[in-house]
PDBQT receptor file of N, H, CA, C and O in Angstrom, charges set to zero:
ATOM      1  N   UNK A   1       4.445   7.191  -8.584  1.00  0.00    +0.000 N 
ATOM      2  CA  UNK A   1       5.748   6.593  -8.675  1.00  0.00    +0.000 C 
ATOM      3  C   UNK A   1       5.702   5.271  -7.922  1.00  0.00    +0.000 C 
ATOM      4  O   UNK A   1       5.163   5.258  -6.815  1.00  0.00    +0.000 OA
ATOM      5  N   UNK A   2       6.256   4.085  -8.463  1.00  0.00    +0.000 N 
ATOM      6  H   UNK A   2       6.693   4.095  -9.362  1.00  0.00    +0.000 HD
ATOM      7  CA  UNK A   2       6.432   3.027  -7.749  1.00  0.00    +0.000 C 
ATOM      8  C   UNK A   2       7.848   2.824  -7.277  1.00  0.00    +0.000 C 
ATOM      9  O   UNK A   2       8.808   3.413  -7.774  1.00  0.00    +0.000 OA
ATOM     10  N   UNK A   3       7.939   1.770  -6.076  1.00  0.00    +0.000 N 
ATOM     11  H   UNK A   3       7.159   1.292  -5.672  1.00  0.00    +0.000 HD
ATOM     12  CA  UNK A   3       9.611   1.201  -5.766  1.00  0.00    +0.000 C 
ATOM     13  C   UNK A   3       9.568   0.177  -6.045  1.00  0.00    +0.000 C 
ATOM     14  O   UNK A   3       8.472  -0.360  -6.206  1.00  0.00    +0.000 OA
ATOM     15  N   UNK A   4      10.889  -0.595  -6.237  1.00  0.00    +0.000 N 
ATOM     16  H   UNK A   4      11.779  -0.158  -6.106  1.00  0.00    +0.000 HD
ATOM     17  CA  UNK A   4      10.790  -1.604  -6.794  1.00  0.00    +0.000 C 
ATOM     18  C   UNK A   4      10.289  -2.506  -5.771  1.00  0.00    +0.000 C 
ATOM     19  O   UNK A   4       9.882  -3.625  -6.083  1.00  0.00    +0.000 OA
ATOM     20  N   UNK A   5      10.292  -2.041  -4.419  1.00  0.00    +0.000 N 
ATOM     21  H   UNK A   5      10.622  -1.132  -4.166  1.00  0.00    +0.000 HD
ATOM     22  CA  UNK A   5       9.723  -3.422  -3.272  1.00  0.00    +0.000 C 
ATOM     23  C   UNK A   5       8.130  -3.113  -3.489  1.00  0.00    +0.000 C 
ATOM     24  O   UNK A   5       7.406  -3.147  -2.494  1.00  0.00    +0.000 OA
ATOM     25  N   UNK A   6       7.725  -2.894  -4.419  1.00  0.00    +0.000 N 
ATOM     26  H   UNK A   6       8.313  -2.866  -5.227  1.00  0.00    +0.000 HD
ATOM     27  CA  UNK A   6       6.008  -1.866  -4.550  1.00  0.00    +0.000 C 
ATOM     28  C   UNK A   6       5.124  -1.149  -3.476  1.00  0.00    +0.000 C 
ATOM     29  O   UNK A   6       4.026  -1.307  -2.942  1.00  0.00    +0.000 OA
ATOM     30  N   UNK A   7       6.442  -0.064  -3.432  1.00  0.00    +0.000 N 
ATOM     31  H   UNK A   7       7.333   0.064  -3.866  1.00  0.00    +0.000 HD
ATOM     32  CA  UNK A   7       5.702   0.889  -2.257  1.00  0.00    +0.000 C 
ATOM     33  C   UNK A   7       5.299   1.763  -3.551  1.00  0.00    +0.000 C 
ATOM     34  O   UNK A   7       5.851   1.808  -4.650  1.00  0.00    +0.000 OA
ATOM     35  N   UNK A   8       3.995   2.543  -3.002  1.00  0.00    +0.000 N 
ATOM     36  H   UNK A   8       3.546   2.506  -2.109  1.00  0.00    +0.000 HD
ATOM     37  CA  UNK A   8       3.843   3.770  -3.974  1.00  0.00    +0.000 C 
ATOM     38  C   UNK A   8       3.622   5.176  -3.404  1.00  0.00    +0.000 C 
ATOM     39  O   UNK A   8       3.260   5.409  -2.251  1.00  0.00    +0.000 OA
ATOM     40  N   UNK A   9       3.879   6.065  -4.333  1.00  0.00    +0.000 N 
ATOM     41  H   UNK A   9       4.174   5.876  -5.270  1.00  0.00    +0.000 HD
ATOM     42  CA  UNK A   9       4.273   7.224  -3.795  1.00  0.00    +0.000 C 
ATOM     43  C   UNK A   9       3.026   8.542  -4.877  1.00  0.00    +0.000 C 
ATOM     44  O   UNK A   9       3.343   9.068  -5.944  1.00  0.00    +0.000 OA
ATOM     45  N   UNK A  10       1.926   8.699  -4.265  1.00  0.00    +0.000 N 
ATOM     46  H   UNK A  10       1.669   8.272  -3.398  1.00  0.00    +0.000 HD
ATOM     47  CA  UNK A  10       1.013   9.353  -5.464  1.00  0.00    +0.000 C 
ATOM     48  C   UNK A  10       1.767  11.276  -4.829  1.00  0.00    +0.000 C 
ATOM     49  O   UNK A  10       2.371  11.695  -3.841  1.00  0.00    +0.000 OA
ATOM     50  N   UNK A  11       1.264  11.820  -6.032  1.00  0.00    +0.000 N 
ATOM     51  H   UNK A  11       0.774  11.480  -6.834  1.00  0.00    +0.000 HD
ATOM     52  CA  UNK A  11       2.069  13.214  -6.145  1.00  0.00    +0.000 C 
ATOM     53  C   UNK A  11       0.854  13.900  -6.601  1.00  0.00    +0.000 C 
ATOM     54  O   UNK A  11      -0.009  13.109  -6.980  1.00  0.00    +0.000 OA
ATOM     55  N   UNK A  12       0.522  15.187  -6.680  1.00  0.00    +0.000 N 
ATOM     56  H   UNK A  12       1.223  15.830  -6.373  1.00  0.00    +0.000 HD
ATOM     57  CA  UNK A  12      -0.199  16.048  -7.070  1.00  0.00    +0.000 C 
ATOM     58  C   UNK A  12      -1.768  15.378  -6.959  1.00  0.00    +0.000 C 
ATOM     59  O   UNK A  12      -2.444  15.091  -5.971  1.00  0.00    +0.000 OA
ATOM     60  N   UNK A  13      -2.024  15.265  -8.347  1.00  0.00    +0.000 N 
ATOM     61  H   UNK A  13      -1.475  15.498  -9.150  1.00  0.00    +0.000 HD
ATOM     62  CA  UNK A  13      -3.377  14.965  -8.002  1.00  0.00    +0.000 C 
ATOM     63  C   UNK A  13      -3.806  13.361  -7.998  1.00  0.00    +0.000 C 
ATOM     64  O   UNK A  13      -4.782  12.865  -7.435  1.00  0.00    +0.000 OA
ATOM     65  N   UNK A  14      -2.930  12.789  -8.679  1.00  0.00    +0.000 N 
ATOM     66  H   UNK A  14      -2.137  13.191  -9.136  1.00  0.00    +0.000 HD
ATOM     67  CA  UNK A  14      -2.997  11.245  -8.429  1.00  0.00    +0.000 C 
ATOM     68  C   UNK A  14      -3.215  11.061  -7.197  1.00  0.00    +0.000 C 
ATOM     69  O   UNK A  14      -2.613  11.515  -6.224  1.00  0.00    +0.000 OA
ATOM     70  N   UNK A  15      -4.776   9.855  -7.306  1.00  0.00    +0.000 N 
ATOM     71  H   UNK A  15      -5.265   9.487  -8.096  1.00  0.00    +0.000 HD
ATOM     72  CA  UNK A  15      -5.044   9.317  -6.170  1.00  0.00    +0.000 C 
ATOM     73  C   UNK A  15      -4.127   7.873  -5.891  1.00  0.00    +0.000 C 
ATOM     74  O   UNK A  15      -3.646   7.220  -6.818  1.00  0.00    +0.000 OA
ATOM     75  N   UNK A  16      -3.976   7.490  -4.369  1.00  0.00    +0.000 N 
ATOM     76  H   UNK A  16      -4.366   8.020  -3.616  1.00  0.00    +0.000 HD
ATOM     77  CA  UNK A  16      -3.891   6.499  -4.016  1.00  0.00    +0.000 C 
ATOM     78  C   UNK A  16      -4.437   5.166  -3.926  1.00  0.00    +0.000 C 
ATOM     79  O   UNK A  16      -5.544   5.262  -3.396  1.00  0.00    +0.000 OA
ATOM     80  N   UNK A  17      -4.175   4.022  -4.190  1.00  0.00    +0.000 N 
ATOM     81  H   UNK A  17      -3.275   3.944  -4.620  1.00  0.00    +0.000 HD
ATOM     82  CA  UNK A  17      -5.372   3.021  -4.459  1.00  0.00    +0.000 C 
ATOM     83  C   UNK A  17      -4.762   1.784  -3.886  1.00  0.00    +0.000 C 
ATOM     84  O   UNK A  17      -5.395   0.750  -4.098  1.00  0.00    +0.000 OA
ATOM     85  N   UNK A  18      -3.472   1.674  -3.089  1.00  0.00    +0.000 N 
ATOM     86  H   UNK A  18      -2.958   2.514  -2.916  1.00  0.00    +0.000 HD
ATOM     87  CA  UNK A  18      -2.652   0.723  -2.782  1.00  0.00    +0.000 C 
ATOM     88  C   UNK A  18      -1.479   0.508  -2.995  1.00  0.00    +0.000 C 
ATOM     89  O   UNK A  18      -0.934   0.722  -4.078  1.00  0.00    +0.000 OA
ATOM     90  N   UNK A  19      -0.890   0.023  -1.925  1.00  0.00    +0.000 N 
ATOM     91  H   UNK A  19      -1.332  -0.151  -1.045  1.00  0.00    +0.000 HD
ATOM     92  CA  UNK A  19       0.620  -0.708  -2.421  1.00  0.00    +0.000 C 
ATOM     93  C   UNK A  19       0.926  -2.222  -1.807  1.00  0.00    +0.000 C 
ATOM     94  O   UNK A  19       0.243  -3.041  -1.192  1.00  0.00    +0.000 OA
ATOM     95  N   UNK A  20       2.039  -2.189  -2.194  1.00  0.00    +0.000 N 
ATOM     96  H   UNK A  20       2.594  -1.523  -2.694  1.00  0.00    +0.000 HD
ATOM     97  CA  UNK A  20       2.436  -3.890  -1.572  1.00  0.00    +0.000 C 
ATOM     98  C   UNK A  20       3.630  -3.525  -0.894  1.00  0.00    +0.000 C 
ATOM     99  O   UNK A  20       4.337  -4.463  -0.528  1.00  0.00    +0.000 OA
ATOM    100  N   UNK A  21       4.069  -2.188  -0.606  1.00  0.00    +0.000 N 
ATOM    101  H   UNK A  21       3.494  -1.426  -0.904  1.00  0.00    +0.000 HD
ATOM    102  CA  UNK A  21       5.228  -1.766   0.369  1.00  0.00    +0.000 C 
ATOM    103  C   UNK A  21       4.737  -2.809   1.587  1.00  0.00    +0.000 C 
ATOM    104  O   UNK A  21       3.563  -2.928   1.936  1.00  0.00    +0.000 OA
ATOM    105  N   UNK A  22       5.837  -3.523   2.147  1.00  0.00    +0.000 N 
ATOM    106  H   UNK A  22       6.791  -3.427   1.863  1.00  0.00    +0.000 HD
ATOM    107  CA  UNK A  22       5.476  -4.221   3.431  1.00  0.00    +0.000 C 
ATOM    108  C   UNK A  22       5.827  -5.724   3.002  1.00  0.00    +0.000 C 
ATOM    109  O   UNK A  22       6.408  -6.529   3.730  1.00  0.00    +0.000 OA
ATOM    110  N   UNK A  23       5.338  -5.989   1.582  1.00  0.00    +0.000 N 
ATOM    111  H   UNK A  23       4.866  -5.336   0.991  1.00  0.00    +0.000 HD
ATOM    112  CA  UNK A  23       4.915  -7.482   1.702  1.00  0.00    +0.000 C 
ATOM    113  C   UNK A  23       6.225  -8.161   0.616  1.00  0.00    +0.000 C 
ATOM    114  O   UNK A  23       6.844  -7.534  -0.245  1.00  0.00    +0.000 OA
ATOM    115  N   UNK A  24       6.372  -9.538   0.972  1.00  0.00    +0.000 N 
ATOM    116  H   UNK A  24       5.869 -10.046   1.671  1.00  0.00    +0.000 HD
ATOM    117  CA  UNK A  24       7.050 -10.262   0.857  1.00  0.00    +0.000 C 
ATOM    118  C   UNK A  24       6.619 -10.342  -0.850  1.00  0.00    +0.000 C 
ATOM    119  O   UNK A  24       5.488 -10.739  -1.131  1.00  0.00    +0.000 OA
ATOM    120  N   UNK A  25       7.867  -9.828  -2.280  1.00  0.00    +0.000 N 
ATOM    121  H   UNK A  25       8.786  -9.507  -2.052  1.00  0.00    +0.000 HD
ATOM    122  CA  UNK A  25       7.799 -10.133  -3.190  1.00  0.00    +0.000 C 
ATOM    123  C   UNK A  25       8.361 -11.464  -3.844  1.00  0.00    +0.000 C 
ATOM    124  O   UNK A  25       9.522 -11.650  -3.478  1.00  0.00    +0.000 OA
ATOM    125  N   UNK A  26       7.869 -12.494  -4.743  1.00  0.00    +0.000 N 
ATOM    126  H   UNK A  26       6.926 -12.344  -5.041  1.00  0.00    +0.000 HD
ATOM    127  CA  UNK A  26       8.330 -13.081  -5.677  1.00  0.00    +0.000 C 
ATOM    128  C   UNK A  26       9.733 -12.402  -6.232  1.00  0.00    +0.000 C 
ATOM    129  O   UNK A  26      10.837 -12.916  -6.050  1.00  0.00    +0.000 OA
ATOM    130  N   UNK A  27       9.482 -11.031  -7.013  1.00  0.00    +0.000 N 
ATOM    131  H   UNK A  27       8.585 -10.614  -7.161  1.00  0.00    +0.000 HD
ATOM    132  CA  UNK A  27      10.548 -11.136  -7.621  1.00  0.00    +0.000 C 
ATOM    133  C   UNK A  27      10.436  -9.160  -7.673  1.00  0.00    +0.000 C 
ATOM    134  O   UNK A  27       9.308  -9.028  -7.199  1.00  0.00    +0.000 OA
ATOM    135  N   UNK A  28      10.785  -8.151  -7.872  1.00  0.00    +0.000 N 
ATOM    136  H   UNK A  28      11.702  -8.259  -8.257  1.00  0.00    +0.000 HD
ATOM    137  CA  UNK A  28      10.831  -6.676  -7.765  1.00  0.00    +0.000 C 
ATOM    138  C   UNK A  28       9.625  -6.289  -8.707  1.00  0.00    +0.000 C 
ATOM    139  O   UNK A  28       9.239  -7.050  -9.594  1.00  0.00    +0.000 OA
ATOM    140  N   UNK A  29       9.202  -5.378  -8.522  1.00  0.00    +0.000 N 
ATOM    141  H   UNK A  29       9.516  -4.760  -7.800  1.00  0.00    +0.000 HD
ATOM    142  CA  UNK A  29       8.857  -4.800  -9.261  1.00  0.00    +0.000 C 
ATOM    143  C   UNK A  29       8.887  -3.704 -10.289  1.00  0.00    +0.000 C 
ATOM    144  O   UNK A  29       9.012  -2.531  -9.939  1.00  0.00    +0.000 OA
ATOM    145  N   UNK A  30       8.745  -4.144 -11.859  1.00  0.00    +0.000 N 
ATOM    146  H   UNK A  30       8.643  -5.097 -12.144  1.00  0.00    +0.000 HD
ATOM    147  CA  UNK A  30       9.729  -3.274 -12.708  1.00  0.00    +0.000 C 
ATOM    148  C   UNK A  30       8.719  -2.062 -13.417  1.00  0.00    +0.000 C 
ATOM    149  O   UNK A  30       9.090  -1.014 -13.946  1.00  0.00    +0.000 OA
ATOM    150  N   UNK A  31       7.502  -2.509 -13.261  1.00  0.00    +0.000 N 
ATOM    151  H   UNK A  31       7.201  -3.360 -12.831  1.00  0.00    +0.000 HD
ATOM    152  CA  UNK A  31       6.380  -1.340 -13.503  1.00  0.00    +0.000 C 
ATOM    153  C   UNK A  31       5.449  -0.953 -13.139  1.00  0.00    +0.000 C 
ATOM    154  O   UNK A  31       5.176  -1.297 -11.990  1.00  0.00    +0.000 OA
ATOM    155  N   UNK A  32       4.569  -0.159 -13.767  1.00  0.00    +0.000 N 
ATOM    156  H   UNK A  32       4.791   0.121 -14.701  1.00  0.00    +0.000 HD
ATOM    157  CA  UNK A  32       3.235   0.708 -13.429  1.00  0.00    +0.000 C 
ATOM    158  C   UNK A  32       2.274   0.785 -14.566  1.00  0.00    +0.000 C 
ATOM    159  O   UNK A  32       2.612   1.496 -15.512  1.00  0.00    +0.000 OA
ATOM    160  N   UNK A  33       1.304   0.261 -14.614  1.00  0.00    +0.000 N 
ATOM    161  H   UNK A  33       1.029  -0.317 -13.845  1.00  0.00    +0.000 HD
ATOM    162  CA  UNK A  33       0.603   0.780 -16.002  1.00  0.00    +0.000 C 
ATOM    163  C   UNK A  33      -0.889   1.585 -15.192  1.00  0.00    +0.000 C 
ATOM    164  O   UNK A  33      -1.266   1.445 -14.029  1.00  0.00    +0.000 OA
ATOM    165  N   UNK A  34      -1.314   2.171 -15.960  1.00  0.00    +0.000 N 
ATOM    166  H   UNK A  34      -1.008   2.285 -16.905  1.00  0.00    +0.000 HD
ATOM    167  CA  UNK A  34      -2.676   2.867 -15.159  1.00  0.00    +0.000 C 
ATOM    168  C   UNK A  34      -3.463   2.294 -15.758  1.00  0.00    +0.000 C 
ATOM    169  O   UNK A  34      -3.100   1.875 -16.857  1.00  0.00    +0.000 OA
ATOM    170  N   UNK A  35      -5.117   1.974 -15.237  1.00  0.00    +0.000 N 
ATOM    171  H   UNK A  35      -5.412   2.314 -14.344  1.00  0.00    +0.000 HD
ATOM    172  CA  UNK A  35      -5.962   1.137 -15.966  1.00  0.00    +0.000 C 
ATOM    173  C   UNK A  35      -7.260   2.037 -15.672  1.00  0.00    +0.000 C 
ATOM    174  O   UNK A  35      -7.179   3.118 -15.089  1.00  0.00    +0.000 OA
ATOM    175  N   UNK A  36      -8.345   1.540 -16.088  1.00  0.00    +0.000 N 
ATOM    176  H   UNK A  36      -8.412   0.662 -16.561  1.00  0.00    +0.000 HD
ATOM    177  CA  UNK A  36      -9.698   2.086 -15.731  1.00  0.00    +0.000 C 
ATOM    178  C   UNK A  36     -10.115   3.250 -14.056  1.00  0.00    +0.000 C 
ATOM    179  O   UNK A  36     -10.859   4.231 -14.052  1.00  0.00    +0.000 OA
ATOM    180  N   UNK A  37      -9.681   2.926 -13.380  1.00  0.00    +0.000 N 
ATOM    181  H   UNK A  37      -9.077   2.129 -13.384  1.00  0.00    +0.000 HD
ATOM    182  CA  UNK A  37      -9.973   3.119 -11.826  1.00  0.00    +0.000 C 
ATOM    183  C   UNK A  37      -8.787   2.699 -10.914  1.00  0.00    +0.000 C 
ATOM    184  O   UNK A  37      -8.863   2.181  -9.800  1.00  0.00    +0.000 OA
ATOM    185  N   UNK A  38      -7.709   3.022 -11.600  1.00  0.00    +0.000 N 
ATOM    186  H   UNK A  38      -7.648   3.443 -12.505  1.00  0.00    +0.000 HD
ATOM    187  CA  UNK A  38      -6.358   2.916 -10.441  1.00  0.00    +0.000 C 
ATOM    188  C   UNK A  38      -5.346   2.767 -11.329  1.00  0.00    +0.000 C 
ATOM    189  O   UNK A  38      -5.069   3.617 -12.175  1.00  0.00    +0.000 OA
ATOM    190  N   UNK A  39      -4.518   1.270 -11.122  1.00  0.00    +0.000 N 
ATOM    191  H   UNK A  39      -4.743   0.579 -10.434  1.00  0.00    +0.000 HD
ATOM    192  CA  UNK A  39      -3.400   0.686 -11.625  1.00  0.00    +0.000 C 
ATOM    193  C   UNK A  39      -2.931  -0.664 -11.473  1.00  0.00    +0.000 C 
ATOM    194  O   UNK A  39      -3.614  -1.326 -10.691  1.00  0.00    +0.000 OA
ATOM    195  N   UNK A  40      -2.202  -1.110 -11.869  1.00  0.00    +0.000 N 
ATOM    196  H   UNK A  40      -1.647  -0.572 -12.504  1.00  0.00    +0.000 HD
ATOM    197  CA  UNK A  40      -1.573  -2.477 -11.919  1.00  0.00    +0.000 C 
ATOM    198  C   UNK A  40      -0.077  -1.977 -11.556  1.00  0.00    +0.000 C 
ATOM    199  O   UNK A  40       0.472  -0.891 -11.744  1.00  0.00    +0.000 OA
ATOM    200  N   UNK A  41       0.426  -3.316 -10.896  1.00  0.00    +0.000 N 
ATOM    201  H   UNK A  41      -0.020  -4.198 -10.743  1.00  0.00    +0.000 HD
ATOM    202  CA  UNK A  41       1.679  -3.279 -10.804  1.00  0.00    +0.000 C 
ATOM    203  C   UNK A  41       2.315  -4.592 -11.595  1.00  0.00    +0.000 C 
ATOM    204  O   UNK A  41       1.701  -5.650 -11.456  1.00  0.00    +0.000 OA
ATOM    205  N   UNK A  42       3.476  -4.586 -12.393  1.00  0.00    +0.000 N 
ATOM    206  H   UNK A  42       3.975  -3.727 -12.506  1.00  0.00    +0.000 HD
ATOM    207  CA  UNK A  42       3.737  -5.824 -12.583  1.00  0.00    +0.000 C 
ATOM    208  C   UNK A  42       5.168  -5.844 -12.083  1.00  0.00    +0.000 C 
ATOM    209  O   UNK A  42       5.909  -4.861 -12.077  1.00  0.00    +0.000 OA
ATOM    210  N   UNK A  43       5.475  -7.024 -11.676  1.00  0.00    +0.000 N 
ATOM    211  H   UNK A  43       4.873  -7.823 -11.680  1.00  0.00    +0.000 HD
ATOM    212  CA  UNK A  43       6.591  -7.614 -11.153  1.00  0.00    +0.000 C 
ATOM    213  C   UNK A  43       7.682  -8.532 -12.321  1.00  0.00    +0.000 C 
ATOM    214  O   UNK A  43       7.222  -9.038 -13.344  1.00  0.00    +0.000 OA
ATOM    215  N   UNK A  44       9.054  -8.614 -11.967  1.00  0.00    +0.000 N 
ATOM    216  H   UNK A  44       9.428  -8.203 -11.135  1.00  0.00    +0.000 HD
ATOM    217  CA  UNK A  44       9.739  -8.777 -13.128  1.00  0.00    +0.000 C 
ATOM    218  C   UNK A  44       9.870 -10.514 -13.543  1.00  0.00    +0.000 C 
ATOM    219  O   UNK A  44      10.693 -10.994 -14.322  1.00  0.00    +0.000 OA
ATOM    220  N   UNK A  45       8.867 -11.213 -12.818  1.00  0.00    +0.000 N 
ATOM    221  H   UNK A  45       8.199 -10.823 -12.185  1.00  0.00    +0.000 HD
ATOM    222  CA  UNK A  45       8.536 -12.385 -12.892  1.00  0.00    +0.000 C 
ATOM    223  C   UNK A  45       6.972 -12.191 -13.925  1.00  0.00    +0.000 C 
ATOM    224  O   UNK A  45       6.364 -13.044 -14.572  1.00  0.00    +0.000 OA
ATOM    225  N   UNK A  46       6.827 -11.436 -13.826  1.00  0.00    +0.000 N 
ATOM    226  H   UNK A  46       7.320 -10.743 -13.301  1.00  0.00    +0.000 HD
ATOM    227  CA  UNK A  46       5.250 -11.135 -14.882  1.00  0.00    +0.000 C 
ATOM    228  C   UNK A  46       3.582 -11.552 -14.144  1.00  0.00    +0.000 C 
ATOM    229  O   UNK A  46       2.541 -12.068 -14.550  1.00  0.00    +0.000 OA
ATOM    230  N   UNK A  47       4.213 -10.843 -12.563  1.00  0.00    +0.000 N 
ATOM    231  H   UNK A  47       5.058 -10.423 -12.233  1.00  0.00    +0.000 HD
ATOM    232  CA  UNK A  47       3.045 -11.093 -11.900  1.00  0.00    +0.000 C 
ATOM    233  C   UNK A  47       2.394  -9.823 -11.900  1.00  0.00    +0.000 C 
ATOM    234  O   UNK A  47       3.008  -8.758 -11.841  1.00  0.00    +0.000 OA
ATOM    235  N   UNK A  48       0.762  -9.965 -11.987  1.00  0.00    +0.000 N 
ATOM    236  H   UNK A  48       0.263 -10.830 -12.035  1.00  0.00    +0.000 HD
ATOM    237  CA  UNK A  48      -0.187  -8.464 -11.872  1.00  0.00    +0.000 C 
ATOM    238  C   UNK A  48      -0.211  -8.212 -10.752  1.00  0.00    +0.000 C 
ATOM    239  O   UNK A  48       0.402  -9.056 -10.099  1.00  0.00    +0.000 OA
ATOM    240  N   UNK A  49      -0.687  -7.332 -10.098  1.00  0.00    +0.000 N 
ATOM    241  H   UNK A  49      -1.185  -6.646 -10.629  1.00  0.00    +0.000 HD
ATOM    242  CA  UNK A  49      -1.427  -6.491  -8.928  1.00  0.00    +0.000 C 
ATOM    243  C   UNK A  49      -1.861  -5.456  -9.365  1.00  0.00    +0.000 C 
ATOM    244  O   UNK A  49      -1.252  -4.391  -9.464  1.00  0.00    +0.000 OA
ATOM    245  N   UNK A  50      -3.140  -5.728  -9.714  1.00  0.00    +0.000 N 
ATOM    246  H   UNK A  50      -3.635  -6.594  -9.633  1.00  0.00    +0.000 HD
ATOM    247  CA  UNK A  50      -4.218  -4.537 -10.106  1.00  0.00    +0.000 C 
ATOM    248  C   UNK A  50      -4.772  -3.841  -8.885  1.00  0.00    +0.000 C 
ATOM    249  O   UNK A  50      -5.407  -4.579  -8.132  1.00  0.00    +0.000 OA
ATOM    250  N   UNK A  51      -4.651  -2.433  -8.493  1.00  0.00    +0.000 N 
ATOM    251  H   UNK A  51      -4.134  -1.833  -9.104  1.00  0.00    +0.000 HD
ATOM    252  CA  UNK A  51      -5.402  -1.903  -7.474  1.00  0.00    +0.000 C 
ATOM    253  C   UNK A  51      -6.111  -1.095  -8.242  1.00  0.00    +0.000 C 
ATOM    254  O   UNK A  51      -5.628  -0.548  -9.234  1.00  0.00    +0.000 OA
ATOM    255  N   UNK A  52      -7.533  -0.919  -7.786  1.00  0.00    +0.000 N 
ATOM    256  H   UNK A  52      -7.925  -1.364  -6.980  1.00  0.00    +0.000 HD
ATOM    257  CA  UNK A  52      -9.017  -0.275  -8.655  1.00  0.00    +0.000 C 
ATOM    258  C   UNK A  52      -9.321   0.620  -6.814  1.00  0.00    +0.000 C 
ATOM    259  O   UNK A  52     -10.306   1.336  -6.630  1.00  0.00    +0.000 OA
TER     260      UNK A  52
């Protein structure tokens, strides 16, 4: 689960791979996509943050 300030919150067996809880956003963050070896976050300005 993500927040929109991109804290993340892993549950069951989902691993953890990072967040940006803490840090100063551009603009919220409105999603989550899962990729190869973690996830991306995108922000509602259409910025990435891929954590692998």
């Amino acid at each position: 689960m993500v927040a929109s300030d991109g804290g993340i919150f892993a549950f069951a067996s989902a691993q953890f791979h990072g967040s940006l809880g803490g840090q100063t956003l551009t603009a919220p963050i409105t999603g989550m996509i899962p990729n190869r070896t973690g996830y991306t976050l995108i922000g509602q300005d259409a910025q990435l943050y891929p954590f692998y």
